[in-house]
C-alpha positions as CSV (number, residue, x, y, z in Angstrom):
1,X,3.7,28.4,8.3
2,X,0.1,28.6,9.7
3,X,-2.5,25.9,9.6
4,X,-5.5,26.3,7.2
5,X,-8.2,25.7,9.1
6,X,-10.0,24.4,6.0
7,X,-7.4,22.1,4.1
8,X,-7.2,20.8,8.1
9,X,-11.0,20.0,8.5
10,X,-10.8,18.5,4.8
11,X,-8.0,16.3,5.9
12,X,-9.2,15.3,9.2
13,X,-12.7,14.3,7.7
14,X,-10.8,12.5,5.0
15,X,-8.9,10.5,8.1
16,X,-11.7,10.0,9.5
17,X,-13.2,7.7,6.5
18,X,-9.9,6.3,6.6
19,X,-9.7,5.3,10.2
20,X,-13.3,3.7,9.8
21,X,-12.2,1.8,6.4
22,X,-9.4,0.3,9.4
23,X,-11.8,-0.5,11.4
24,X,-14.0,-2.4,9.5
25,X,-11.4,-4.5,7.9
26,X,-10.2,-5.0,11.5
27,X,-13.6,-6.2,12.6
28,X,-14.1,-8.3,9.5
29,X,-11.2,-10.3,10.8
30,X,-12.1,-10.7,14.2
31,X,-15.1,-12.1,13.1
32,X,-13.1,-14.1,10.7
33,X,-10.9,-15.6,12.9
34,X,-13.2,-17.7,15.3
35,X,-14.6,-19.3,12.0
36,X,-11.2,-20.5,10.9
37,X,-10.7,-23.7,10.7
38,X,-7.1,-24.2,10.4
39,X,-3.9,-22.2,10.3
40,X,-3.7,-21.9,6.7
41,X,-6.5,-20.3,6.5
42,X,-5.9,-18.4,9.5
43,X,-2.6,-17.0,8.0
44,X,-4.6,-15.8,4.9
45,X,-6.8,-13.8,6.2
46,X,-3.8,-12.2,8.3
47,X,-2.4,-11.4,5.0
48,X,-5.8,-10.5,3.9
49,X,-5.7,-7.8,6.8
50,X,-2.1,-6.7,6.1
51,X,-2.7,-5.9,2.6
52,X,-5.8,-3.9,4.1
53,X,-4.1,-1.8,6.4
54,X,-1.3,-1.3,4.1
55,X,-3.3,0.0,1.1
56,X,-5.3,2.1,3.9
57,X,-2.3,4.2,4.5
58,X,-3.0,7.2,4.5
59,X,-1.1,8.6,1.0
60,X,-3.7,9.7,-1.4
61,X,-4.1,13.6,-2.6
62,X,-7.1,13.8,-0.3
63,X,-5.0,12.8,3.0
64,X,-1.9,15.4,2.8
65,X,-2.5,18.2,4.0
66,X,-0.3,20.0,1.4
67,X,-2.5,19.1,-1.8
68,X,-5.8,20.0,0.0
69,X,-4.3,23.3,0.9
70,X,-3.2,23.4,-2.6
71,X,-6.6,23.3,-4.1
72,X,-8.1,25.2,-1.2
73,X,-6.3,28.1,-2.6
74,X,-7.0,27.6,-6.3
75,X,-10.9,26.8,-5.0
76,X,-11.3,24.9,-7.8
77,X,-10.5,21.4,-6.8
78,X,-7.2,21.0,-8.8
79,X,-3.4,20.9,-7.8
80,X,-1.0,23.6,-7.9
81,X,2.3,22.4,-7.3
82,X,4.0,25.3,-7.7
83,X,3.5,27.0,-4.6
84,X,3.3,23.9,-2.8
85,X,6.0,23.8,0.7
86,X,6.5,19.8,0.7
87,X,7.2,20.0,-3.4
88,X,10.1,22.3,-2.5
89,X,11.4,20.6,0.9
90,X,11.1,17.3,-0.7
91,X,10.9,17.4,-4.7
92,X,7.4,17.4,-6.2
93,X,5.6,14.1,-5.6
94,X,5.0,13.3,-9.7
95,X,8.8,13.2,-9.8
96,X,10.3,10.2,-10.0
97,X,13.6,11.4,-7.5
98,X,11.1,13.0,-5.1
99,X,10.8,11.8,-1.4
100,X,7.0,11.0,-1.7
101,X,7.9,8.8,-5.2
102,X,10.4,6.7,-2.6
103,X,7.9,6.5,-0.1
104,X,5.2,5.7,-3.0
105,X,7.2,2.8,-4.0
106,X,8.2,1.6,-0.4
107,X,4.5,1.4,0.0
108,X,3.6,-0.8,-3.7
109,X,7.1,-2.6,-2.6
110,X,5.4,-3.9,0.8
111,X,2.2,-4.5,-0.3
112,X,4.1,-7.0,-3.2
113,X,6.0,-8.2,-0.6
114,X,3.1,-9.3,1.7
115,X,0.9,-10.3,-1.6
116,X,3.4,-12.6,-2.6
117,X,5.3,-13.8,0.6
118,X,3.4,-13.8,4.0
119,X,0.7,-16.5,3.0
120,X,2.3,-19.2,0.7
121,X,0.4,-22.2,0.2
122,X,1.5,-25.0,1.7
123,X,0.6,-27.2,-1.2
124,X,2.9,-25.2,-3.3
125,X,5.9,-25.5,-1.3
126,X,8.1,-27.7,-3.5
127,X,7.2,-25.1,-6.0
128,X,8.8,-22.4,-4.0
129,X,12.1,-24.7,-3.0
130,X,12.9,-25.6,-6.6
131,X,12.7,-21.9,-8.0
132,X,9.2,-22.6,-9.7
133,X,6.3,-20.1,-10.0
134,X,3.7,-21.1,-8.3
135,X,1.0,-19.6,-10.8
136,X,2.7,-21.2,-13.9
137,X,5.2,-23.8,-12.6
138,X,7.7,-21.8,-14.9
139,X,11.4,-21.2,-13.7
140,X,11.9,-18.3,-11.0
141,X,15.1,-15.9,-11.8
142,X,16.8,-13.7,-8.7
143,X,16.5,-10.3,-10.6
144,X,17.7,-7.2,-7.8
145,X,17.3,-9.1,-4.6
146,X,14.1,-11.1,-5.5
147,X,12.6,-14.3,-7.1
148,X,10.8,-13.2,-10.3
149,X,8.7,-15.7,-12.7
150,X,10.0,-14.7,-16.0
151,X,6.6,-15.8,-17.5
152,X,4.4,-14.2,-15.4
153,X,6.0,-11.6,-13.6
154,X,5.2,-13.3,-9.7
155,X,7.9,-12.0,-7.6
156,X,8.6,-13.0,-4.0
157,X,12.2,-11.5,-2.0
C-alpha cells in the first residue's frame, strides 16, 4: 500500500499539536516540582502528569493515519469504513470485538487506574485498608479484579 502524501502531512501536523500538548504538560511540571513542598503533593502532580500523557496518546480520528486517508478520499471530512485496510486487518474500530476497541479500553482502563491508584491520600489511608470509599466512606466490593464503591462507582485494582 502506498503513502498518501496528504492523509500523511494531516497526520504529522496533527502529531505535531500533540507532541507540543506533551510538552507543555511536561514543562508545567518541571516548573511544578521546585514549588512542591512535600511529597504528597509531589506525587500528585506526578499523577497529574501521567493522566496527561496518557490522555495525549495519540488515538483520536485525526491521529491515524487510516481515518484521515479515509476522508481524504471522500473529501468531505467524513469516515468511510468500508474501504478502510486497518477495519479489515483488525475489525472496524466502532466494534466492540475490534483490536482498536481493546486498545480503546486498555487506554480508559489505565487512565482509571492511575486516577484512582497512583496518588492516594495519605489521610484516607484507613479508608483504603478497611475496604471503604474514600469519596463516600461507603463499603468497597472486589468486582473482576478491582475494589469498586457500590455507591459511587470509585474503583481502584
Amino acid at each position: 500500500m502506498e503513502i498518501n502524501d496528504a492523509a500523511r502531512t494531516r497526520l504529522k501536523r496533527s502529531l505535531e499539536r500533540t507532541l507540543e500538548r506533551i510538552n507543555l504538560s511536561f514543562t508545567a511540571f518541571m516548573n511544578d516540582i521546585d514549588l512542591a513542598k512535600d511529597v504528597n503533593v509531589l506525587t500528585r502532580l506526578k499523577r497529574d502528569l501521567l493522566l496527561d500523557l496518557i490522555k495525549s496518546l495519540p488515538l483520536n480520528v485525526d491521529e491515524c493515519y487510516f481515518c484521515l486517508l479515509s476522508m481524504e478520499k471522500k473529501r468531505e471530512g467524513r469516515l468511510d469504513c468500508s474501504s478502510c485496510q486497518y477495519a479489515r486487518d483488525h475489525g472496524k474500530c466502532t466494534d466492540s470485538s475490534s483490536d482498536f476497541a481493546r486498545i480503546s479500553g486498555a487506554h480508559k482502563t489505565l487512565q482509571h487506574l492511575v486516577r484512582d491508584t497512583y496518588h492516594k491520600v495519605p489521610e484516607l489511608m484507613h479508608l483504603y485498608k478497611k475496604r471503604l470509599c474514600p469519596h463516600c466512606s461507603n463499603r468497597m466490593i472486589a468486582f473482576e479484579g478491582e475494589q469498586r464503591c457500590c455507591n459511587c462507582g470509585f474503583a481502584y485494582y
